[in-house]
C-alpha positions as CSV (number, residue, x, y, z in Angstrom):
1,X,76.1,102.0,60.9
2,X,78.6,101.3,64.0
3,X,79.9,98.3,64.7
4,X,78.4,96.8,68.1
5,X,81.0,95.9,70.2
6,X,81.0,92.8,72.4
7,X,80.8,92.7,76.5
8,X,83.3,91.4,78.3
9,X,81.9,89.2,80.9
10,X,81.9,90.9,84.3
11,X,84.0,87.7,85.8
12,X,85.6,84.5,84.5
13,X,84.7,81.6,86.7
14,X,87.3,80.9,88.7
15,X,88.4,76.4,89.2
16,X,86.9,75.5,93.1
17,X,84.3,78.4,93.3
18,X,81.6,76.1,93.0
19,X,82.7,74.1,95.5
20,X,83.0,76.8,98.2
21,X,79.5,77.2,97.5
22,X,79.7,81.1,95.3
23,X,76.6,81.8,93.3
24,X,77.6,81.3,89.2
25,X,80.9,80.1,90.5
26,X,82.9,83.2,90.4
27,X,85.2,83.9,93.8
28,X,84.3,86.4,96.4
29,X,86.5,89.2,97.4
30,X,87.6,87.2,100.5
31,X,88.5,84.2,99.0
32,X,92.3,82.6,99.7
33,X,94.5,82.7,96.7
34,X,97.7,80.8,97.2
35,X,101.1,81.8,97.6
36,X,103.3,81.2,94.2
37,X,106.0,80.1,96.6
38,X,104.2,78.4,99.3
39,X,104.9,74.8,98.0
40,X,108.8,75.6,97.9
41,X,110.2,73.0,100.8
42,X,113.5,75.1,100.8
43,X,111.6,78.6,101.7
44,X,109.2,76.9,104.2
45,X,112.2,75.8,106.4
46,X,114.3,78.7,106.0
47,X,111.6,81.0,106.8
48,X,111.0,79.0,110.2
49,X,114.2,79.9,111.6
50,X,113.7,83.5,109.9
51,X,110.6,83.7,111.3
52,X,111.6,82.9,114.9
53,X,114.5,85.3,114.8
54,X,112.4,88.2,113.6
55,X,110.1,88.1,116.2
56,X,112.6,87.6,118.8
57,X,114.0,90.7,117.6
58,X,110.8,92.5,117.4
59,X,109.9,91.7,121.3
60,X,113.8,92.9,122.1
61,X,112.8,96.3,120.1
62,X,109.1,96.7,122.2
63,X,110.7,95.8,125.2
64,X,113.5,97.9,124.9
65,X,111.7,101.0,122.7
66,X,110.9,103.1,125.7
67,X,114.3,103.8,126.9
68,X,116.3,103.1,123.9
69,X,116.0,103.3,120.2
70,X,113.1,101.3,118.6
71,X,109.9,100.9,120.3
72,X,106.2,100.2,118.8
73,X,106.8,101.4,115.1
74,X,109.5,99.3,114.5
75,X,108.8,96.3,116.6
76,X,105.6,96.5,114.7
77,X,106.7,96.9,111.2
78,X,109.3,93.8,111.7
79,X,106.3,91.8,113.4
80,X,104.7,92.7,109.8
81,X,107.6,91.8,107.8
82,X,107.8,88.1,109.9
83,X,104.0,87.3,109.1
84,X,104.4,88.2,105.2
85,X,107.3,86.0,105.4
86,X,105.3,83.0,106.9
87,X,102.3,83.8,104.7
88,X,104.7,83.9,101.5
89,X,106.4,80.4,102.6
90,X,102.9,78.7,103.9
91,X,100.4,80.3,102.3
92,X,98.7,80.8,105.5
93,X,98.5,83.4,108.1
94,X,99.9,83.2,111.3
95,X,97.7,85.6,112.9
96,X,94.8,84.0,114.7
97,X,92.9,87.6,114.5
98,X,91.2,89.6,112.2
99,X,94.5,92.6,111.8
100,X,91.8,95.3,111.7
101,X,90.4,94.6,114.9
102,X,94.3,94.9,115.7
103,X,94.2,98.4,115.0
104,X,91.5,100.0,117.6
105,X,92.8,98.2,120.2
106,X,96.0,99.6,119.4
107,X,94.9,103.3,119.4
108,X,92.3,103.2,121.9
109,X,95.3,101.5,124.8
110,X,97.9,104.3,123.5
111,X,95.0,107.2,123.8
112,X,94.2,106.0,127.6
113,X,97.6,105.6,128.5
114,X,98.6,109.3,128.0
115,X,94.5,110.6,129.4
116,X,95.1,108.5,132.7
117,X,98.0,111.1,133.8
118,X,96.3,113.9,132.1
119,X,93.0,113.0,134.7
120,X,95.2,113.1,137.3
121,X,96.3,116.5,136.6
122,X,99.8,115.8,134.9
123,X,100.7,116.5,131.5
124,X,99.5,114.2,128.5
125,X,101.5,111.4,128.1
126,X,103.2,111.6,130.9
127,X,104.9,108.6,131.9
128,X,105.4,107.1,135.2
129,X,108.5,104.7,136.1
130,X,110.0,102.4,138.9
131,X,112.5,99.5,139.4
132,X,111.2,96.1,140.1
133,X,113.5,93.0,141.0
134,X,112.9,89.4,139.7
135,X,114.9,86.3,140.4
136,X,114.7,85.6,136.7
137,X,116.0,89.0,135.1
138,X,117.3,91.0,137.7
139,X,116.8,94.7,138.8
140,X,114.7,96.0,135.9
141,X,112.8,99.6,135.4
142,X,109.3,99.3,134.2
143,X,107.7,102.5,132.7
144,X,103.7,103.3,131.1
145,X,105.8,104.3,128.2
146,X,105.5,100.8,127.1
147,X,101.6,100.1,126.7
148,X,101.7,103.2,125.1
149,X,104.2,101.3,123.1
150,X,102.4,98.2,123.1
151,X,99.1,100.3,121.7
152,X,101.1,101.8,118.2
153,X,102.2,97.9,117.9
154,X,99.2,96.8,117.3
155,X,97.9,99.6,115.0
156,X,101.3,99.0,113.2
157,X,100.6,95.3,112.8
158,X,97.6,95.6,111.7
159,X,97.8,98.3,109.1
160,X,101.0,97.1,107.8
161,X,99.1,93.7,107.3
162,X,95.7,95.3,105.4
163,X,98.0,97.4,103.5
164,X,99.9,94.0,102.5
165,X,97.1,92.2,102.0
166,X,95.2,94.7,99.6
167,X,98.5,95.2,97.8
168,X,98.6,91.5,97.4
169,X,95.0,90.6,96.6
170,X,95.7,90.6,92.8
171,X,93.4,88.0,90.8
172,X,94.7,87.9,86.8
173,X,92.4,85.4,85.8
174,X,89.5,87.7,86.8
175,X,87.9,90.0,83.8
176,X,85.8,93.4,84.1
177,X,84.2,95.4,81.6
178,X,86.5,97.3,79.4
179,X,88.7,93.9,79.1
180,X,89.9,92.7,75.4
């Protein structure tokens, strides 16, 4: 005779399930977990300030990638790094958009801005440039290189953020088969 051994339920019920309205009260995959830190007062208004300053930073980086170092990789991996920091100190995100719909946006305005000169017989990706003069900032050069930069932004942003997102989406009180 073997021993029978005993199922693991498939899911433990999860406190406030019920109330969002989840049949047998377990949560759904999209369901809001809160931060561990998000109640911290001392995180929440240092990471305001933080917050600010990294995306003033980022903006510097996309406006300046074209011509200098940086561009929109990194611009878009600190945007990333500012919204886990808000999410971490909130509990919230700051992004009023779904980040995959970020992401073919992204790759579809970087993939016209290097055909449009290749339909016009020039090489792919070729940029264009000229000088433009504001009373605000001056003489300043503007260049196509930057909605191509403006396009890998948003794919950045928004992988970076479902890559952070999965990584984070981590529920210990939930139990699967195979559990003891």
């Amino acid at each position: 005779m073997s021993p029978k051994k005993k199922k693991a339920p498939r899911a433990a019920p999860v406190a406030g399930a019920a109330v969002r309205g989840e049949p047998g009260g377990q949560a759904g995959p999209l369901a809001p977990t809160p931060a561990p830190l998000s109640g911290d007062p001392i995180l929440r208004t240092v990471s305001r300030a933080a917050f600010a300053l990294v995306m003033i930073f980022a903006l510097l980086l996309l406006w300046r990638g074209h011509n200098a170092p940086g561009g929109g990789f990194i611009a878009g991996l600190m945007t990333a790094c500012a919204l886990i920091l808000h999410r971490i100190a909130t509990g919230e995100s700051a992004l009023r958009v779904d980040p995959a719909r970020l992401i073919p946006w992204g790759a579809a305005l970087s993939f016209v801005t290097g055909l449009v000169p290749y339909l016009l017989g020039r090489p792919f990706l070729k940029s264009d440039y000229g000088y433009l003069t504001t009373t605000l900032t001056g003489e300043f050069e503007w260049a196509t290189a930057m909605l191509f930069d403006i396009g890998v932004f948003g794919v950045v942003v928004g992988s970076t953020m479902l890559i952070a997102a999965a990584l984070t989406d981590v529920r210990p009180t939930e139990r699967v088969e195979g559990d003891e």
